[in-house]
Every structure is written in C-alpha cells, then in structure tokens.
MDAnalysis code that builds the backbone (N, CA, C; Angstrom):
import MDAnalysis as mda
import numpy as np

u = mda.Universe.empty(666, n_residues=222, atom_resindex=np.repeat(np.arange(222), 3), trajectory=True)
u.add_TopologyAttr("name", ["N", "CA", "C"] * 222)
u.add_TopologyAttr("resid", np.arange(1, 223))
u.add_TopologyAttr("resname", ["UNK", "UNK", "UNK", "UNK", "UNK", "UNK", "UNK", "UNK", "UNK", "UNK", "UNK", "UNK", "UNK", "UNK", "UNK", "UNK", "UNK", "UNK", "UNK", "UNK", "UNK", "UNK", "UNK", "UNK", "UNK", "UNK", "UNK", "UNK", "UNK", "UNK", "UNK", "UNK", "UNK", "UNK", "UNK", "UNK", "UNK", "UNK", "UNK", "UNK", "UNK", "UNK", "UNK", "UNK", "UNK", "UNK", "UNK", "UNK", "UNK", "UNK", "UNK", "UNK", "UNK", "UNK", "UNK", "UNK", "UNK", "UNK", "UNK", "UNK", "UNK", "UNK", "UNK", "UNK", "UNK", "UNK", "UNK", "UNK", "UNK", "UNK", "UNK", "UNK", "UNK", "UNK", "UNK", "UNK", "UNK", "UNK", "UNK", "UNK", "UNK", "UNK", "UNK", "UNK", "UNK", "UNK", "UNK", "UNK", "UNK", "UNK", "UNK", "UNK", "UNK", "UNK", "UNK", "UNK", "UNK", "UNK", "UNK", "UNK", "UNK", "UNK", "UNK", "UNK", "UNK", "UNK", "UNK", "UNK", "UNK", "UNK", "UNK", "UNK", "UNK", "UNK", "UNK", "UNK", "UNK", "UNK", "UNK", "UNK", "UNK", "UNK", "UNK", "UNK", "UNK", "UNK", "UNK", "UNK", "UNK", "UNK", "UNK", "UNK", "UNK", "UNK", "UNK", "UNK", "UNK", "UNK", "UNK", "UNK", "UNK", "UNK", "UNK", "UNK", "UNK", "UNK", "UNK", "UNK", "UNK", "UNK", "UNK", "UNK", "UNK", "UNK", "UNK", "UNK", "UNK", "UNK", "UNK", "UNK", "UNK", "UNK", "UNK", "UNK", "UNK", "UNK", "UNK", "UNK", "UNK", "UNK", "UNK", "UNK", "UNK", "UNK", "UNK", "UNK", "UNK", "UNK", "UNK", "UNK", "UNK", "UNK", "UNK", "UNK", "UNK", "UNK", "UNK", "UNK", "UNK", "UNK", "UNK", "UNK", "UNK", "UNK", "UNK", "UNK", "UNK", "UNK", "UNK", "UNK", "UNK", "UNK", "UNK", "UNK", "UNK", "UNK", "UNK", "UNK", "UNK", "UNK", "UNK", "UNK", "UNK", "UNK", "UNK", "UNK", "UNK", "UNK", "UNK", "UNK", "UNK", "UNK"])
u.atoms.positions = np.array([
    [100.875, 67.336, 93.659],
    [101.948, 68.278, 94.040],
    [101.817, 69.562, 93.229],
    [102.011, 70.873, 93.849],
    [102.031, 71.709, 93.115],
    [103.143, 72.198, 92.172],
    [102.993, 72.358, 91.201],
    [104.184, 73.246, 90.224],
    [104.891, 74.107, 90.527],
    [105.963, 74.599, 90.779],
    [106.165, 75.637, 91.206],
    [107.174, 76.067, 90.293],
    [107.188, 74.985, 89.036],
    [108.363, 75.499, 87.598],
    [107.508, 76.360, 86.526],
    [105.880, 75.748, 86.334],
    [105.656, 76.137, 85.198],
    [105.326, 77.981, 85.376],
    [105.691, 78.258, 84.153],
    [105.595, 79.939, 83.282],
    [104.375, 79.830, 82.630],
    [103.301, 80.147, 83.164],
    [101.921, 80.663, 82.394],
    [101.975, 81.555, 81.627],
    [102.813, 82.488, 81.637],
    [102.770, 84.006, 81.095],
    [102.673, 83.865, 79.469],
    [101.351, 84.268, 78.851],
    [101.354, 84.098, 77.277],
    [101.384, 85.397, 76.798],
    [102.469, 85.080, 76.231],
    [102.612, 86.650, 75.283],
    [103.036, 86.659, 74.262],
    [102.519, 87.300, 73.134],
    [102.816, 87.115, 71.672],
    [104.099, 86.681, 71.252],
    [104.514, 86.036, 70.526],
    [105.568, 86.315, 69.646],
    [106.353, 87.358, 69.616],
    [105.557, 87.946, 68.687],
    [106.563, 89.432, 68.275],
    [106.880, 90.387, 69.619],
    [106.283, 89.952, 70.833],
    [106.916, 91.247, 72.043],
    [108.269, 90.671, 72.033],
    [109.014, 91.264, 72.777],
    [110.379, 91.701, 72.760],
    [111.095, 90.779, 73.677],
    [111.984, 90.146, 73.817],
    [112.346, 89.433, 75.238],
    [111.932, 90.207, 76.234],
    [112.429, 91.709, 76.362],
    [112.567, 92.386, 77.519],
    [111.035, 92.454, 78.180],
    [109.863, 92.775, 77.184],
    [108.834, 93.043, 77.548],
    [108.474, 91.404, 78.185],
    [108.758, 90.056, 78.161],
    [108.979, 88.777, 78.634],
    [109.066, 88.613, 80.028],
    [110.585, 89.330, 80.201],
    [110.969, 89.702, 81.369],
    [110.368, 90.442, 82.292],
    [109.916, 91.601, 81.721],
    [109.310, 92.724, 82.504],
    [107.937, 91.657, 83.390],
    [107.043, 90.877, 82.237],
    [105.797, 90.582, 82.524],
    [106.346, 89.365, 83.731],
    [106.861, 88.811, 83.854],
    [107.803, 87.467, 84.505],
    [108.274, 88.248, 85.814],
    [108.542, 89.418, 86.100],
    [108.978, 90.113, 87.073],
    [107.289, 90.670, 87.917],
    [106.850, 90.967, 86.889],
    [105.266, 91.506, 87.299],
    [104.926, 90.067, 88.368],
    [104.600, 89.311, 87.845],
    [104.051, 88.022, 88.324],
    [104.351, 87.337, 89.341],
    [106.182, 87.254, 89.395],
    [106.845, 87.072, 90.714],
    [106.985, 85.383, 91.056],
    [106.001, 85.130, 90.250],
    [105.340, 83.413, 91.415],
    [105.657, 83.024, 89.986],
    [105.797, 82.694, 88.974],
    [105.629, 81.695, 88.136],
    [103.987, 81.543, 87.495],
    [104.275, 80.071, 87.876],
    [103.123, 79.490, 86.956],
    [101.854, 79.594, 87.988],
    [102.241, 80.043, 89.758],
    [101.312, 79.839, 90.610],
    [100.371, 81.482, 90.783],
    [101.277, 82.208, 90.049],
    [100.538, 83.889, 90.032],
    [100.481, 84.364, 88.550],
    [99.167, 83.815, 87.753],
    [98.291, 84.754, 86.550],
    [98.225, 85.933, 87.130],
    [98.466, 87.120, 85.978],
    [97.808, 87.908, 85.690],
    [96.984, 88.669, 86.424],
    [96.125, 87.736, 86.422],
    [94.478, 88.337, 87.209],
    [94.298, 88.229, 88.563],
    [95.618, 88.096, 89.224],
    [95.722, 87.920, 90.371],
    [95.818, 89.079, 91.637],
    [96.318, 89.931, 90.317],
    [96.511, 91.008, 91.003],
    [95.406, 91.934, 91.334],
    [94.784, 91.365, 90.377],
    [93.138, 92.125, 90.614],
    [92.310, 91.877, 92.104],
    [92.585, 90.737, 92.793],
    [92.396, 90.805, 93.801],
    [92.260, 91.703, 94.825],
    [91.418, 91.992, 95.919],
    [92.264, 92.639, 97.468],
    [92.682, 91.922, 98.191],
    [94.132, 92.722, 98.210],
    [95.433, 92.290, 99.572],
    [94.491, 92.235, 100.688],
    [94.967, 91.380, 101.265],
    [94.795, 91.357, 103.156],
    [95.066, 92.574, 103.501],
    [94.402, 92.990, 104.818],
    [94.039, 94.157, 105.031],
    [95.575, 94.319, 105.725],
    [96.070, 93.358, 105.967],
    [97.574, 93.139, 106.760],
    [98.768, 93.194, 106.050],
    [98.740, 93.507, 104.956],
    [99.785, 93.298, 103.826],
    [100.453, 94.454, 103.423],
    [99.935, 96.002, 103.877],
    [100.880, 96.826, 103.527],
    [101.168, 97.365, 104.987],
    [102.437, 97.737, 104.955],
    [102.796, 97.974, 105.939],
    [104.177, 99.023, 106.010],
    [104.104, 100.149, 105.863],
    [104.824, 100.782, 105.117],
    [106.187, 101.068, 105.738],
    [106.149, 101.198, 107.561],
    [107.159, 101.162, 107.983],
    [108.050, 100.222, 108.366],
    [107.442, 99.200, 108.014],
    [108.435, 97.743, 108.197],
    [109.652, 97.607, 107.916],
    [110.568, 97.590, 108.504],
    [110.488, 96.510, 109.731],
    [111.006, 97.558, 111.149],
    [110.822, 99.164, 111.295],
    [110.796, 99.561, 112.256],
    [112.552, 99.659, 112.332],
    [112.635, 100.638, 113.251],
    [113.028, 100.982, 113.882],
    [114.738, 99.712, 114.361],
    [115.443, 99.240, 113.931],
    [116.253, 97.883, 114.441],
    [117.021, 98.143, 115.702],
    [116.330, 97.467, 116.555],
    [117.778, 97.737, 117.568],
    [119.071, 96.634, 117.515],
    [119.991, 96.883, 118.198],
    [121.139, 95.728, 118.568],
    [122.149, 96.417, 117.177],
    [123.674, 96.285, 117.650],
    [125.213, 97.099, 117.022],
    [124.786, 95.819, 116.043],
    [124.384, 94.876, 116.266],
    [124.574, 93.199, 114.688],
    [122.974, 93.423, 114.159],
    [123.274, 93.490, 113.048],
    [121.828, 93.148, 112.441],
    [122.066, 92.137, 110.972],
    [120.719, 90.939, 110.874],
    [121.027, 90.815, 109.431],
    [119.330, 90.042, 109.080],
    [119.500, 90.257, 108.031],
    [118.188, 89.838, 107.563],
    [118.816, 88.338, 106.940],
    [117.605, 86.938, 107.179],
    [117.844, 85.778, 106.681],
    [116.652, 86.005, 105.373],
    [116.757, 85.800, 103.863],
    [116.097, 85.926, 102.922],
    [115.785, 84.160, 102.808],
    [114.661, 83.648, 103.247],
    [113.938, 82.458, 102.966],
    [112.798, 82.373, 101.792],
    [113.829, 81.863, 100.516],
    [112.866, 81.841, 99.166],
    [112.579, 80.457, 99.270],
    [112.971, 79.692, 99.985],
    [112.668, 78.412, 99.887],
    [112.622, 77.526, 101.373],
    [112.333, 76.241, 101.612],
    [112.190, 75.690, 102.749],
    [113.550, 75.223, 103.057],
    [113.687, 74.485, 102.071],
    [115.315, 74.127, 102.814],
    [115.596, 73.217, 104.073],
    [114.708, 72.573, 104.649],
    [114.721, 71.723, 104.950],
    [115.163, 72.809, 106.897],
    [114.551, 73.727, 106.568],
    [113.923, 74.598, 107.968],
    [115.260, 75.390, 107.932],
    [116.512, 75.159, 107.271],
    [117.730, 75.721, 107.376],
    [117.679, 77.290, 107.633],
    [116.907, 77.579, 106.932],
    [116.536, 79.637, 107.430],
    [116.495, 79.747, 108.790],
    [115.842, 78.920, 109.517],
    [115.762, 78.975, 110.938],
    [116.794, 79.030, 111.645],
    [117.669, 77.899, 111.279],
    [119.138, 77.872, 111.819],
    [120.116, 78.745, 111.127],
    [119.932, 79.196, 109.913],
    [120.866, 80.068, 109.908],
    [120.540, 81.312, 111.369],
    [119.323, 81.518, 111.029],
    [119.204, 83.085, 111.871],
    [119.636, 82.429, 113.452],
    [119.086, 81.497, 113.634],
    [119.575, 81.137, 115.672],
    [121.039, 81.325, 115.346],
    [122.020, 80.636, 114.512],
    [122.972, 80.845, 114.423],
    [123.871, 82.072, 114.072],
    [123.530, 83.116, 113.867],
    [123.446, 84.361, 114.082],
    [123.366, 85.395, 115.339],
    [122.038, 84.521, 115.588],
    [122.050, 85.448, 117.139],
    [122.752, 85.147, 118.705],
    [123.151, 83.853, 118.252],
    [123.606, 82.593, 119.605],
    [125.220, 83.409, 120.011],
    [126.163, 83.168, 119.032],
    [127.492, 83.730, 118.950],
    [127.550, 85.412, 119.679],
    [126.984, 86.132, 119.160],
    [126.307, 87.821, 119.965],
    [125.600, 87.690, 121.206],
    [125.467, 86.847, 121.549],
    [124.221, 86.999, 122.423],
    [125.561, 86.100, 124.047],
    [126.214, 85.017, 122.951],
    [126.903, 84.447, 124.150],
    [128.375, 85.964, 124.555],
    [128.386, 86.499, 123.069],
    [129.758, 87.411, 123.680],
    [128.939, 88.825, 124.493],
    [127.760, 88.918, 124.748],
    [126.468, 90.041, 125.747],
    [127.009, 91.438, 124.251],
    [126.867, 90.801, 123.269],
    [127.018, 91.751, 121.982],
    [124.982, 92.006, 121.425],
    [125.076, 92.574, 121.387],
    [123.221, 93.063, 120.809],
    [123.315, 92.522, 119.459],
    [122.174, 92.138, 119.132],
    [122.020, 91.553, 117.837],
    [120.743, 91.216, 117.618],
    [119.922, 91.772, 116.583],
    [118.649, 91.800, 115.926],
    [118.737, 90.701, 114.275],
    [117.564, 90.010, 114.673],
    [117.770, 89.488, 113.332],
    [116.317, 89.635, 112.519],
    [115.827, 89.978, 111.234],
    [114.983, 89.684, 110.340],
    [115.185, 88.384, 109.305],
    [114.025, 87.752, 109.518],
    [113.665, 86.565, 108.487],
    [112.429, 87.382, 107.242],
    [112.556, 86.981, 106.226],
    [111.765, 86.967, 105.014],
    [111.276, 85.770, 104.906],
    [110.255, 85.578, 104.740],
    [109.170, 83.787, 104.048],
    [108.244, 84.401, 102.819],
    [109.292, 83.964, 102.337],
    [108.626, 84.383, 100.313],
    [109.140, 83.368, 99.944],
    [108.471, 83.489, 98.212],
    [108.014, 82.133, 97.409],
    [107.815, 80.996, 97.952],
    [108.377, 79.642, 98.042],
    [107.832, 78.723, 98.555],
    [108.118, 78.561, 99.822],
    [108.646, 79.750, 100.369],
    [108.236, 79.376, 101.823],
    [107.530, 80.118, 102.872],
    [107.108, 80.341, 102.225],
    [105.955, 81.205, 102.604],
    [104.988, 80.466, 103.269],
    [104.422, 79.422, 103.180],
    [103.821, 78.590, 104.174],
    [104.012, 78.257, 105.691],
    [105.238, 78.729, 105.677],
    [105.872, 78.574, 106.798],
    [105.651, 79.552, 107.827],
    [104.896, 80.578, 107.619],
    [104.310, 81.717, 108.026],
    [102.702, 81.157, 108.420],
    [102.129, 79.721, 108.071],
    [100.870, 79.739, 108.229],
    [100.802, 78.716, 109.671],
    [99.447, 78.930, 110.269],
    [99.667, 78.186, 111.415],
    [99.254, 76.719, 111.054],
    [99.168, 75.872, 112.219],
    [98.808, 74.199, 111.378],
    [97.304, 74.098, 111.254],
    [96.402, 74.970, 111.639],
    [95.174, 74.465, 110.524],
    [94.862, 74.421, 109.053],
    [95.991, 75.650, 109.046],
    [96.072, 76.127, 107.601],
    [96.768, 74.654, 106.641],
    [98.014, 74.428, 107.810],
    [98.465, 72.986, 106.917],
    [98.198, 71.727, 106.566],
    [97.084, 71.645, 107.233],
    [96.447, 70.586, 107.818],
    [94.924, 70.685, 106.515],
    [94.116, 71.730, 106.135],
    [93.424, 71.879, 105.023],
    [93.943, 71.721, 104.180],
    [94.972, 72.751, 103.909],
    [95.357, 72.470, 102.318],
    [96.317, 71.952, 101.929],
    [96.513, 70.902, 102.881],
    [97.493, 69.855, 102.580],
    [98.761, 70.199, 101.655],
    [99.420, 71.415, 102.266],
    [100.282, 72.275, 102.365],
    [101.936, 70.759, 102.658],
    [101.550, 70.500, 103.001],
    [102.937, 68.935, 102.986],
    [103.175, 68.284, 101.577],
    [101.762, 68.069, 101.635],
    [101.855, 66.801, 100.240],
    [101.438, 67.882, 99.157],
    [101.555, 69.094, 98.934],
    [101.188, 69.609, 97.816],
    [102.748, 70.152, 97.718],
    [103.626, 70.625, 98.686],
    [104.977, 70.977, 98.258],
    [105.899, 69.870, 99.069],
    [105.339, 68.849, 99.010],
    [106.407, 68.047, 99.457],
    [107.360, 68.298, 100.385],
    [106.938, 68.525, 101.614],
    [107.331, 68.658, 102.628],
    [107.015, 67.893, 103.903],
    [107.703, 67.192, 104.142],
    [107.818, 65.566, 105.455],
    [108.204, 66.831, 107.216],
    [107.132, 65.987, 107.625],
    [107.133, 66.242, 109.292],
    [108.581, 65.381, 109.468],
    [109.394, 66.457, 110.264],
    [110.355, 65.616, 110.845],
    [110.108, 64.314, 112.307],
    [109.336, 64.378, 112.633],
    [108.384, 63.825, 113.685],
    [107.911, 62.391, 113.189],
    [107.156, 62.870, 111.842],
    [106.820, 61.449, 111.148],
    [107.071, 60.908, 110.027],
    [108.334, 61.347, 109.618],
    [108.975, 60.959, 108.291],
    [107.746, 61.138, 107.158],
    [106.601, 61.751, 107.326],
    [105.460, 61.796, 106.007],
    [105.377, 62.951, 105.751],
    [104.540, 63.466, 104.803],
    [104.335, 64.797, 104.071],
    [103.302, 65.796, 105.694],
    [103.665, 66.751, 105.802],
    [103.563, 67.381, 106.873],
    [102.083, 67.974, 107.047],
    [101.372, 67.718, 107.958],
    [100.272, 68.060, 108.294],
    [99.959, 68.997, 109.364],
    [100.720, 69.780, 109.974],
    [101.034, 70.743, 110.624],
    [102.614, 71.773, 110.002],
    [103.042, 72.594, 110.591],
    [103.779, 73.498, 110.494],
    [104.960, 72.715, 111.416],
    [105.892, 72.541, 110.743],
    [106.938, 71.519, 111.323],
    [107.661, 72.427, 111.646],
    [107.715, 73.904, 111.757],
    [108.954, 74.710, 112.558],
    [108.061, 75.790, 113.246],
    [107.014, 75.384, 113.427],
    [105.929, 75.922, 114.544],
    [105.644, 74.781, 115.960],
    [105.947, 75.466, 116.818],
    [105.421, 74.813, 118.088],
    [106.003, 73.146, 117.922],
    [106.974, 72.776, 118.137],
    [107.262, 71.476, 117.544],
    [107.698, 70.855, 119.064],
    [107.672, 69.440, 118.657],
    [107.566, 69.107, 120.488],
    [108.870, 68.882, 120.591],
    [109.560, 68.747, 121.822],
    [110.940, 68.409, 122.240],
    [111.758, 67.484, 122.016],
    [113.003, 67.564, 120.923],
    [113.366, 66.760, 120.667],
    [113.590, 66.555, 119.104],
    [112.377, 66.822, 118.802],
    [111.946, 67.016, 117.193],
    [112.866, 67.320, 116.023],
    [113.050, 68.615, 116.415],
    [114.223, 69.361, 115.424],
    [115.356, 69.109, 115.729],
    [116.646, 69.102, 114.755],
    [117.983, 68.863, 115.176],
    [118.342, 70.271, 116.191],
    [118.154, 71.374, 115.929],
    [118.152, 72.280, 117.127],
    [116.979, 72.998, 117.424],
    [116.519, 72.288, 118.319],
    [114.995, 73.003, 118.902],
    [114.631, 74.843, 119.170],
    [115.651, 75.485, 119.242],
    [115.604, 76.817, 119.049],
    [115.086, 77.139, 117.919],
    [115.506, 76.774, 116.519],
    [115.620, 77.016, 115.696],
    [114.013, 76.744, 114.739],
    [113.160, 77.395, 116.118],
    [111.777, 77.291, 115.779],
    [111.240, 78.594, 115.693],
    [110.102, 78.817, 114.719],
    [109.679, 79.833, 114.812],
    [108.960, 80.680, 115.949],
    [108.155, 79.629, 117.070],
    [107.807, 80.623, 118.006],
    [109.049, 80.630, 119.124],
    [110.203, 79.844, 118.861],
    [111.380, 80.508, 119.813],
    [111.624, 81.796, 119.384],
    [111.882, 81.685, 117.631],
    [112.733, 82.776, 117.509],
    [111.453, 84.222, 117.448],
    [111.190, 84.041, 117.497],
    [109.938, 85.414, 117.527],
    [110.034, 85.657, 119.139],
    [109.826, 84.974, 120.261],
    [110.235, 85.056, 121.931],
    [111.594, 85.816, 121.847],
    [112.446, 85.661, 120.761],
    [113.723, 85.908, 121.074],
    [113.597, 87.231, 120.719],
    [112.761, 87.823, 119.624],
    [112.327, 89.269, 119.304],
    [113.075, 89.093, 118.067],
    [113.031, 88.081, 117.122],
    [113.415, 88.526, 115.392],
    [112.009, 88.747, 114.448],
    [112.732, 89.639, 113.694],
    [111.508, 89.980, 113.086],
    [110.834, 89.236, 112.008],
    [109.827, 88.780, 111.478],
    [109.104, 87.759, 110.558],
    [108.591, 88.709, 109.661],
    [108.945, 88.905, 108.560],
    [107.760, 89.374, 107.192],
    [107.309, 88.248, 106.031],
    [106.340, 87.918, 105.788],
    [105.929, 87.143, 104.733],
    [105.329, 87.743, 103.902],
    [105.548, 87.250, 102.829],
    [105.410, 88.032, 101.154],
    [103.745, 87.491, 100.932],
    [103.015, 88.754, 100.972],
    [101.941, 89.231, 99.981],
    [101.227, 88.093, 98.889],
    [102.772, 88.293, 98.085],
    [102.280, 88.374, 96.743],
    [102.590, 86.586, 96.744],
    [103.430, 85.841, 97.266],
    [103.287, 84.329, 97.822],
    [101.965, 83.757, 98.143],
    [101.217, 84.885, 99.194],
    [100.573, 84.534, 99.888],
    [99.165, 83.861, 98.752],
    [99.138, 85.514, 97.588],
    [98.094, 85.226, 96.996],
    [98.336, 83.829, 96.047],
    [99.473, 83.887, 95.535],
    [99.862, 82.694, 94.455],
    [99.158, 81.321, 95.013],
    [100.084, 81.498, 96.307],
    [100.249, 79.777, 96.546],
    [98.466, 79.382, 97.436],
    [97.883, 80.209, 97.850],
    [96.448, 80.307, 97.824],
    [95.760, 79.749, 97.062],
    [96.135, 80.400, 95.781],
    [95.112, 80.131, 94.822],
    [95.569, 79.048, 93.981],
    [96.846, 78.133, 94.543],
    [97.276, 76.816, 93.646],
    [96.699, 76.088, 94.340],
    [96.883, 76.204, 96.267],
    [95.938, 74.841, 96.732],
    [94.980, 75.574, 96.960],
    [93.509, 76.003, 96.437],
    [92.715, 76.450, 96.998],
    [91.888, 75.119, 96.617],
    [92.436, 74.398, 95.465],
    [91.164, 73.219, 94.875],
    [91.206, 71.947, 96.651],
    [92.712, 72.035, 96.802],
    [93.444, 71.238, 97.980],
    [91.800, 71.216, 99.015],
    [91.324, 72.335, 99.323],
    [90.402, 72.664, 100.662],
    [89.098, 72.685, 99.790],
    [88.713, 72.557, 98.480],
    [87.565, 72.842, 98.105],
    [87.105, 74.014, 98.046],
    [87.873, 74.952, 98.438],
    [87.126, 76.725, 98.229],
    [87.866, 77.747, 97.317],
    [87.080, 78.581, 96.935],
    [87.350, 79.141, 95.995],
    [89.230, 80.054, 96.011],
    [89.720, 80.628, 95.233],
    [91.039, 81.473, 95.270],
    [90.613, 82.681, 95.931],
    [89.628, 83.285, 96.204],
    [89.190, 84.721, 97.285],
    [89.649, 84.020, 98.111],
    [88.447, 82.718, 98.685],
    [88.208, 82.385, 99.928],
    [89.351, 81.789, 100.597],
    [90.118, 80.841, 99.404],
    [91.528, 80.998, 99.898],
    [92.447, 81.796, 100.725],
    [92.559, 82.977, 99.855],
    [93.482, 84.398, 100.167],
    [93.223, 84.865, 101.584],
    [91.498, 84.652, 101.543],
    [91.592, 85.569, 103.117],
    [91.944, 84.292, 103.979],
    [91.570, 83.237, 103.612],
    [91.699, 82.158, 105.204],
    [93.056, 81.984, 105.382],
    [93.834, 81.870, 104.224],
    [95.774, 82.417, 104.303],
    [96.032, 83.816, 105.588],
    [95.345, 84.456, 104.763],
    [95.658, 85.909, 105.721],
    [95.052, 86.107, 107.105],
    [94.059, 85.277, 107.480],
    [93.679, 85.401, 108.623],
    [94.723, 84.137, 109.639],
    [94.976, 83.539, 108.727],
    [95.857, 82.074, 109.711],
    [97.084, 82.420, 110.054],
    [97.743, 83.506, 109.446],
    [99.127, 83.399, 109.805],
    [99.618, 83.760, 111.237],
    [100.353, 83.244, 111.144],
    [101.302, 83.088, 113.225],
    [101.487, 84.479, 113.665],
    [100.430, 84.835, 114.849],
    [101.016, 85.848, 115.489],
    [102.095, 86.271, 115.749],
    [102.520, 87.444, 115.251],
    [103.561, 87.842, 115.362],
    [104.752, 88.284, 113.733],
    [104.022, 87.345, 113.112],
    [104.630, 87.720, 111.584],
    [103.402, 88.627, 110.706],
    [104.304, 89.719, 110.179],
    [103.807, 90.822, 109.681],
    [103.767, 90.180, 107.758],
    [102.340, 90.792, 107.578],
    [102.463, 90.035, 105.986],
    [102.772, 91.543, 105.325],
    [104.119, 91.032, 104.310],
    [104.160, 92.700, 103.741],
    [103.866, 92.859, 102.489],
    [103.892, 93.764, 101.635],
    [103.651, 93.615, 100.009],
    [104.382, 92.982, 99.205],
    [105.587, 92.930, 99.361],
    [105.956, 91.408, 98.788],
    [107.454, 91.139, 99.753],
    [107.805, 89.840, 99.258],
    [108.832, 89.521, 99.970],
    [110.494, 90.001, 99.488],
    [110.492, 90.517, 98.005],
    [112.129, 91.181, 97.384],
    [111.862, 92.777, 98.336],
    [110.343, 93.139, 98.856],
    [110.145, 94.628, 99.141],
    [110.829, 94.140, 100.589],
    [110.780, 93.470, 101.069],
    [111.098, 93.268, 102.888],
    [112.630, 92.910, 102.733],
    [112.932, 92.070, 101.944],
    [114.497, 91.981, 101.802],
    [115.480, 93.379, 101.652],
    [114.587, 94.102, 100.782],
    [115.192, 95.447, 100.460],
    [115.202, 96.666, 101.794],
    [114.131, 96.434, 102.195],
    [113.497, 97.028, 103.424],
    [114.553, 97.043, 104.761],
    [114.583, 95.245, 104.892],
    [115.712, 95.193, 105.964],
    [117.159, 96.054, 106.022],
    [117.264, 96.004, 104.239],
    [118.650, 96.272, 104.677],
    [118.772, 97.568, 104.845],
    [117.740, 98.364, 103.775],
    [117.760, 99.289, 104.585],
    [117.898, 100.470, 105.770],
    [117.021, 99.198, 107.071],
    [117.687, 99.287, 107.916],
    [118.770, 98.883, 108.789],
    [119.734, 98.375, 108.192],
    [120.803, 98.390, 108.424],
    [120.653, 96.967, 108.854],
    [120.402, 96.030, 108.193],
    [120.863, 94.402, 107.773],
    [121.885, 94.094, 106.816],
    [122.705, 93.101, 107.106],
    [123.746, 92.479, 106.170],
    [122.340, 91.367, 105.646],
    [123.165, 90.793, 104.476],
    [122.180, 89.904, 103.557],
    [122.446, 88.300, 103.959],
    [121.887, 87.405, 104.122],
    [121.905, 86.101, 104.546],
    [120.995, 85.133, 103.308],
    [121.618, 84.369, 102.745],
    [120.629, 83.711, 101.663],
    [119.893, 82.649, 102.329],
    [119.077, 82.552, 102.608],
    [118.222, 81.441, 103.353],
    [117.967, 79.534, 102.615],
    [117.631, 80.119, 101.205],
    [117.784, 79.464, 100.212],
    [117.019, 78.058, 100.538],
])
C-alpha cells in the first residue's frame, strides 16, 4: 500500500518552522513528491492557462475532490446539477481530482498496471476487492448506488474535470515500482491514459482557485 502520511522533507534543524512550512507547501504530496520531482517535464497537457473557460449556466459550483471518498465527489456534483436541471434552471458544474484522487482521472489500463486498488486501497464496488479498473468510469448497470454519478455520465452532462499535475507526478512515481518502470516512464504513461475529456492542469489548489474564479461556489468533495 502506498503512504500517503509520510513527510520526506529533510531540513536542518536550525531552519525556521516557517521555512518547514514553506518547503511542505512546495511539495504538495507529502512523502509521495521529493524535491527532485519537480525537475521533471510536465505533460505536455498540464498547463493550461485558460481553464476552466468561459462557465455557462445562472448555478455554478466547483466539487474540490482531495480524496476518494468512496466516489462521494461524484454524487455530490450529480446532486447539484439534478435539482437545476429538474426546476429547467442552468447549472454548470466543475470537479477537481487532486491528491489521492487523482487516479480517478486515469482510465482502467492505467488501474489495472499499477495496481492503483491495492496500492490505495480502493475495492471495486462490483467485486467487493481492491479495484482493478476505474470503478466510477464506465461502470456497468446497476453497480453504483446512483449510476449517474459516473464520470463518463457526468462529462455527457458537460461538467468540467481538471486533474492536478502535481498528483499526477507524485503518485506516478510511488507506484511506478507497482508496473516495473521507471518514475519518467511512469509520468508520461499517467499523462497519456487519462479519460478523454479531463483537462490535466498545473496543480489541483490552482483549478480550485481557478473555478471560483469563474464564478463557482466551493463544494468540499473530501
């Protein structure tokens, strides 16, 4: 299973708490994003400066998914748009998939290599086991307690998807041993797998901020 508590960050003694903090903010991921991570190149898909465009619909809100939650981000946002949509009220919604859920942005080959289930402990609702596909991707009928509340519904429905960057590289390079290939080769086969239709941005607090921007209320996905 992967870590997703431990703090790698080594820094002297004598620096300062704040300078602690600062470096802990740099990093973003914990124990799953060193340093030298950043040295990397982003996916060629990862900056994206006008994101998230333009919002239409009088309701807007962004769902912030830092975690899986047991797919609950999903249903918050259907549940959002269902209520507007039954009163013929317009309503746009944005999802975020940062830190650990950020996987949730990958399609099922991706989950299926790097054993993306049993490394964050995450069970197919389908087969009560650690998940070997993308359990809120393409899921068969019946499956989910509300079958909308899937990602290629809600993308049909026109909400917007950003996944965090800087997730992408972390959690890459924790299961990269998972598939046998290196943390590059990782990064790009992450960035080439993700679900049409979700935009990877530079990080995921930048798309939260972004949304509201354009005129999103805040939703904790959690």
């Amino acid at each position: 299973m992967i870590d997703l508590s431990t703090d790698t960050i080594d820094l002297p003694p004598r620096r300062s708490f704040f300078r602690r903090v600062a470096g802990a903010m740099a990093v973003g991921f914990g124990g799953l994003l060193p340093t030298q991570v950043h040295a990397q190149p982003a996916p060629t898909r990862s900056d994206r400066a006008g994101w998230p465009g333009t919002l239409k619909g009088s309701y807007r809100q962004v769902t912030d998914a830092y975690d899986f939650n047991g797919g609950a981000p999903f249903r918050f946002t259907y549940n959002f748009l269902a209520p507007n949509e039954a009163a013929n009220e317009t309503a746009t919604a944005v999802v975020i998939l940062r830190h650990s859920a950020f996987p949730l942005a990958l399609n099922h080959a991706m989950w299926a290599k790097y054993k993306i289930g049993e490394n964050l402990k995450i069970n197919d609702p389908e087969t009560k086991a650690p998940a070997v596909k993308n359990p809120y991707f393409e899921p068969k009928p019946g499956v989910l307690p509300l079958e909308d509340a899937a990602i290629d519904r809600l993308l049909a429905r026109g909400v917007v998807f950003g996944a965090c960057n800087v997730a992408l590289l972390g959690q890459s390079k924790a299961m990269s041993g998972s598939a046998g290939v290196t943390a590059d080769e990782a990064a790009k086969e992450w960035a080439a797998n993700v679900i049409p239709g979700i935009t990877v941005i530079p990080s995921g607090v930048w798309g939260v901020n972004r949304a509201q921007v354009a005129g999103c209320t805040y939703c904790s996905g959690g």
